[in-house]
C-alpha positions as a printed Julia matrix, in Angstrom:
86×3 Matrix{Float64}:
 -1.91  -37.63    4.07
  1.59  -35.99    3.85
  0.25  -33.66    0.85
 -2.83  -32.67    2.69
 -0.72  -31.98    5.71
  1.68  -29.63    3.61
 -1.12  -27.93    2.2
 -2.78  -26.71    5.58
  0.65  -25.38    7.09
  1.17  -23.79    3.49
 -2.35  -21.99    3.87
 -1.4   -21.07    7.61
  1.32  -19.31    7.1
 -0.21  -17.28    4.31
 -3.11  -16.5     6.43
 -0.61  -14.84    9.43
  1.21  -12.79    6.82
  0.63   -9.19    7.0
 -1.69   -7.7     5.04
 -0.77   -5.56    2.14
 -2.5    -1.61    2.72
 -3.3    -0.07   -0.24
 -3.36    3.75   -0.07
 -5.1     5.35   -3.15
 -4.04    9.19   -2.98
 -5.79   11.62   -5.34
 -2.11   13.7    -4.55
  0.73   12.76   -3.34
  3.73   15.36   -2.76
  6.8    13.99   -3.04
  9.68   15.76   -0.82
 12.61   14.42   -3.1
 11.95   16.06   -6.01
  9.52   18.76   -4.47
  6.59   17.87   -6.91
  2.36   17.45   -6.47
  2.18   13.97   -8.37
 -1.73   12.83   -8.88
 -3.12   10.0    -9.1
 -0.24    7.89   -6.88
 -0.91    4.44   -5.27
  0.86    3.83   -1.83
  1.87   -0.27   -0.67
  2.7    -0.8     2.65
  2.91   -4.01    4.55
  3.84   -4.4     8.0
  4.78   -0.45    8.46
  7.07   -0.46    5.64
  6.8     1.65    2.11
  6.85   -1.43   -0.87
  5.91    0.76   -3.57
  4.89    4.09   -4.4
  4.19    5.21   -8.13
  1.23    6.1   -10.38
 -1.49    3.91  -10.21
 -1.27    2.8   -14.13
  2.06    1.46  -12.74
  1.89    0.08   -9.44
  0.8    -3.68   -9.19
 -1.89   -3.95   -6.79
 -2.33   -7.17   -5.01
 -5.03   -9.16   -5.43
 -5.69   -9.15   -1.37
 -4.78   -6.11   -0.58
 -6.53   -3.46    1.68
 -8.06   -0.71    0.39
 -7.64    3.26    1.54
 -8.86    5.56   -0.8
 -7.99    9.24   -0.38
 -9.15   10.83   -4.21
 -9.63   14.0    -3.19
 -7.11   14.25   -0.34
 -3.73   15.42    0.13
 -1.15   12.77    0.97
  2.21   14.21    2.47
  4.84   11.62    3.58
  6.74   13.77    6.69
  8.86   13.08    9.84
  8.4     8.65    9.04
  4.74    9.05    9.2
  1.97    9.84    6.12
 -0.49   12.79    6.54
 -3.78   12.79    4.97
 -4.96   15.85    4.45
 -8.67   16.95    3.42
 -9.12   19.51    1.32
């Protein structure tokens, strides 16, 4: 009974962790080194940056949320990300 008890609080607290947000950006301009990288994948999880890189690179989670923006514009500027459509 113990077992079965730890295993439903283990699955409840999983369940109220954020989600991760996967943003899939076709471009992604990057302000440090003043570059148009393609191709980028975005993590963020509870409104904080976890990863950025190409998307080769980048280990998506299994249950994350998908945003795709392929033919977009992604610009990361004043804390906040702008999409922008071309």
């Amino acid at each position: 009974m113990a077992s079965i008890l730890v295993t439903f609080l283990a699955l409840v607290a999983q369940a109220q962790t954020a989600p991760v947000i996967v943003i899939r950006a076709g471009h992604l301009f990057d302000s440090k080194s003043g570059k148009l990288l393609n191709n980028q994948v975005i993590l963020l999880k509870e409104e904080k940056i976890i990863a950025v890189g190409a998307a080769d690179a980048v280990q998506i989670p299994f249950d994350g949320f998908p945003s795709n923006f392929p033919l977009c514009f992604v610009l990361f500027f004043a804390r906040k990300f702008v999409v922008w459509a071309v």
